[in-house]
N, C-alpha and C positions, 0 to 999 in steps of 0.2 A: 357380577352376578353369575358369569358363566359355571361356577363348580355347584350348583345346583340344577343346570337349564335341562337336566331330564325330567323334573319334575313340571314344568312350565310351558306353554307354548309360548314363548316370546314374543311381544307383539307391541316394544317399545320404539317410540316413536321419536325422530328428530326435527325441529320445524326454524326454518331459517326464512330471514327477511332480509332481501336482498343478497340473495347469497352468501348470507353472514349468520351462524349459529345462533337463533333466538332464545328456545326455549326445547325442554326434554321434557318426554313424557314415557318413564320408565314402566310399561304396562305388560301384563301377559292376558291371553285370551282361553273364555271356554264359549267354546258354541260360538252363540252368535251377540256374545259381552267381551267388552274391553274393561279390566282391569288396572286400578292400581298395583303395580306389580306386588303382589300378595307372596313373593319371596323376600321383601323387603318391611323392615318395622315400621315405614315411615317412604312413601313412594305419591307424588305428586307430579305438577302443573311447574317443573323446575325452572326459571327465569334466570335471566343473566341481570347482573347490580342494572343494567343500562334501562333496562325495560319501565316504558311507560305503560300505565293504563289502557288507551284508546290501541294501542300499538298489543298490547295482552289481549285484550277485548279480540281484536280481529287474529291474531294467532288463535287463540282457542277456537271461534267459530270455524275459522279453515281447518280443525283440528277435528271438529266433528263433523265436517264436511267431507273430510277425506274418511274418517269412521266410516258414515252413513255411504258413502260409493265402495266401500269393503264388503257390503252387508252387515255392517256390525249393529245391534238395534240399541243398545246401549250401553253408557259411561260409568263404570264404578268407579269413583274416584276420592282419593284420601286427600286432606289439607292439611299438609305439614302442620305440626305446632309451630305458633310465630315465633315463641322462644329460639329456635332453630333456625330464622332469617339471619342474615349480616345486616339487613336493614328494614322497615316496615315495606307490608308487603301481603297487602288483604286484599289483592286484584283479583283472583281467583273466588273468594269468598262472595266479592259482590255481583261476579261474574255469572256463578253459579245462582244464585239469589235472580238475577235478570230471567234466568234460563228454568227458570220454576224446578231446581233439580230439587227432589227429594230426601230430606233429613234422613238416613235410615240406621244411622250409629255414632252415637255419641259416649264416648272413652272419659273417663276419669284419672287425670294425669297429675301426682303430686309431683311439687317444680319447688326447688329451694335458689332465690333471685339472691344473687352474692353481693348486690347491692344496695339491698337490706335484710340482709343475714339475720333470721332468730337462733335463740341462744337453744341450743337442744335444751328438753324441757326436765326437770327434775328426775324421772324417773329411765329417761335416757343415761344420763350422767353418772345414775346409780349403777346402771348397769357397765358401763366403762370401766370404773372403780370396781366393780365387780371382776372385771376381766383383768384390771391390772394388778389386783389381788392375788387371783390361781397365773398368774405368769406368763397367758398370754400375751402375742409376741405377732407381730402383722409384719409379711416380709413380701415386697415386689417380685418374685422370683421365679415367674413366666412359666412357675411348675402347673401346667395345665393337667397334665396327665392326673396326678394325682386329686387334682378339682374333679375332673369327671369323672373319674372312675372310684373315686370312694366317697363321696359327696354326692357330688351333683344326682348323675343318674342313678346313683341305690337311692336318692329320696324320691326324685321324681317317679320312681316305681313305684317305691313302695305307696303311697300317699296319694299318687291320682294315676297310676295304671300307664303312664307315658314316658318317654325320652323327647331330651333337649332337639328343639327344633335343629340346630345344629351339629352333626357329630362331633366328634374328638378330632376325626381327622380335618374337616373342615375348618374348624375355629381355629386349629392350626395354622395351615395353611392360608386363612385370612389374617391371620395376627404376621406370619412372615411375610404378607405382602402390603400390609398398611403395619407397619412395627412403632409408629407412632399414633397410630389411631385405637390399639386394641393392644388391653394390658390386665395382665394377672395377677389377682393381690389376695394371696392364703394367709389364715391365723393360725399360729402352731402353740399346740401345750405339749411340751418337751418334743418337741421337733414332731409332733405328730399332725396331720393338719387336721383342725375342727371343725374350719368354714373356711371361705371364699367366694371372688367372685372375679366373674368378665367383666372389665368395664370398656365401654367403647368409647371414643372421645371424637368431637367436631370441632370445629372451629372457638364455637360459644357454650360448648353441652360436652357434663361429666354425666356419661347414662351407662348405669352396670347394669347390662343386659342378659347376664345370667347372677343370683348370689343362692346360695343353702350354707347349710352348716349341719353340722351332728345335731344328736337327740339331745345331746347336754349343752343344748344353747340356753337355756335360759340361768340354767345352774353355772355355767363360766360367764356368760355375757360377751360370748364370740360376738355376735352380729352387732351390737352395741359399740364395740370395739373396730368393727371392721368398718362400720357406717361414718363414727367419727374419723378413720384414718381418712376414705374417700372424700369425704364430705370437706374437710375443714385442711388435711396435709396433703392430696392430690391434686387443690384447684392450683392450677397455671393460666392463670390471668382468664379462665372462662365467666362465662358470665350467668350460667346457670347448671345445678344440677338436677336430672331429671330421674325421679323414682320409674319403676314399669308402673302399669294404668292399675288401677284402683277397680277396674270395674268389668262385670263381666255381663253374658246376654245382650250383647249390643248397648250396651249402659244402661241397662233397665234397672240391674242388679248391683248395688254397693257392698264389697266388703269393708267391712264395718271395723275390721280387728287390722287390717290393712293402712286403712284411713288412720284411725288413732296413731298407728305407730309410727307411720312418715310424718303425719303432725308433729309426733313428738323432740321429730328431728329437725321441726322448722319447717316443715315444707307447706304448702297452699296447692288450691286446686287449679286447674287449665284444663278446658278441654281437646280433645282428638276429635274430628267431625269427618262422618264417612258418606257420602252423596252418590244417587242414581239419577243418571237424566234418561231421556232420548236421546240418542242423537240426531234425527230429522227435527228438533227444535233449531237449528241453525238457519232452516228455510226464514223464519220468523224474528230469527235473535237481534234487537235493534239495542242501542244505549240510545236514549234521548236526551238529547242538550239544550241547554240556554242561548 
């Protein structure tokens, strides 16, 4: 995370039991809140395979213990999609549930489960055929440069007034230091590029976290073409692919034209769940057993 930490107060945490690395809590702070680190897509309550329940239970509470002797008044905290575990792993969830934290943001995340794969749905396919008709041509070739600089950021300007949370120079220099984690895949019509996208990859998760294409996507069927490439020629033994979220306003707000079209690529819905507590709820925080 450090090629961004001017943006951030850093304020991640490491918590060990028994002098042995337990659990991360990758957070940055404003005032007097602790944060899911909000430079990250996806930043949680990290566990090691070994972690039990009762053993989670009591790191988290020493977690908002040490919080609350910081001054910190409270926990903004993200819950990984479970998609994302190596194994079940909703210790956090009920964790949070004991500790009356606050629902405050719920994300809509389309997830296509490679272990029962739907067929993309007719008007997807058209669009493919579409694209294999004008000559489009999907090539892995780490050409980033030309993603962001004639794609990416002229549409994000033009269309909602912003730039990629990430620069050029960065997404770089992240792709050269995970070069198997993050990878670049353009569509060219006569060697020209129409679209593309970043995709990042985990362990279990194909997630392209930036895609655009030209104005004449729908007329060639770039994005049709480049979805089926990822989607169905880039899995390597993962186990899910994850669209970006569905939903905006804190999840109040569904896009609708969004939805349909990951649908149409097979995908289903999952949610993102973003929580506030206290953190002097630790004075009180008990699990009750049989």
């Amino acid at each position: 995370m450090d090629y961004h930490q001017d943006r951030f107060e850093d304020f991640s945490l490491m918590i060990y039991k028994e002098e042995k690395l337990f659990a991360l809590l990758p957070a940055n702070k404003k005032e007097d809140v602790v944060c899911s680190h909000q430079g990250l897509t996806y930043g949680s309550f990290i566990l090691q395979e070994s972690a039990k329940l009762f053993y989670t239970f009591e790191a988290f509470k020493s977690t908002l213990s040490f919080l609350y002797s910081k001054g910190i008044k409270k926990l903004d905290i993200c819950v990984i999609p479970s998609f994302y575990n190596s194994i079940p792993s909703d210790e956090l969830e009920y964790i949070l549930f004991k500790a009356n934290a606050k629902l405050v943001k719920r994300d809509v995340i389309m997830v296509i489960d490679y272990s029962h794969k739907l067929r993309f749905q007719k008007n997807r396919r058209e669009g493919i055929n579409k694209a294999k008709r004008n000559g489009l041509v999907v090539k892995m070739d780490g050409d980033y440069d030309a993603f962001w600089k004639e794609i990416l950021i002229p549409n994000l300007s033009e269309k909602h007034d912003a730039s990629p949370v990430h620069t050029l120079d960065e997404i770089k220099l992240l792709a050269s230091r995970f070069p198997n984690n993050i990878a670049q895949v353009n569509v060219y019509k006569d060697d020209k590029i129409v679209a593309g996208t970043t995709v990042f990859l985990t362990k279990n998760v194909i997630h392209p976290q930036y895609v655009s294409a030209n104005a004449d996507k729908n007329v060639l069927g770039s994005l049709d073409l480049l979805y089926d490439f990822i989607v169905n020629d880039f899995n390597d033994e993962k186990k899910y692919f994850s669209f970006n979220t569905s939903s905006e306003e804190k999840g109040e707000l569904l896009n609708q034209g969004l939805i349909f079209w990951k649908e149409g690529c097979g995908a289903r819905s999952h949610v993102f769940n973003n929580y506030v507590l206290e953190t002097d709820i630790y004075k009180t925080l008990e699990i009750k057993t049989t």
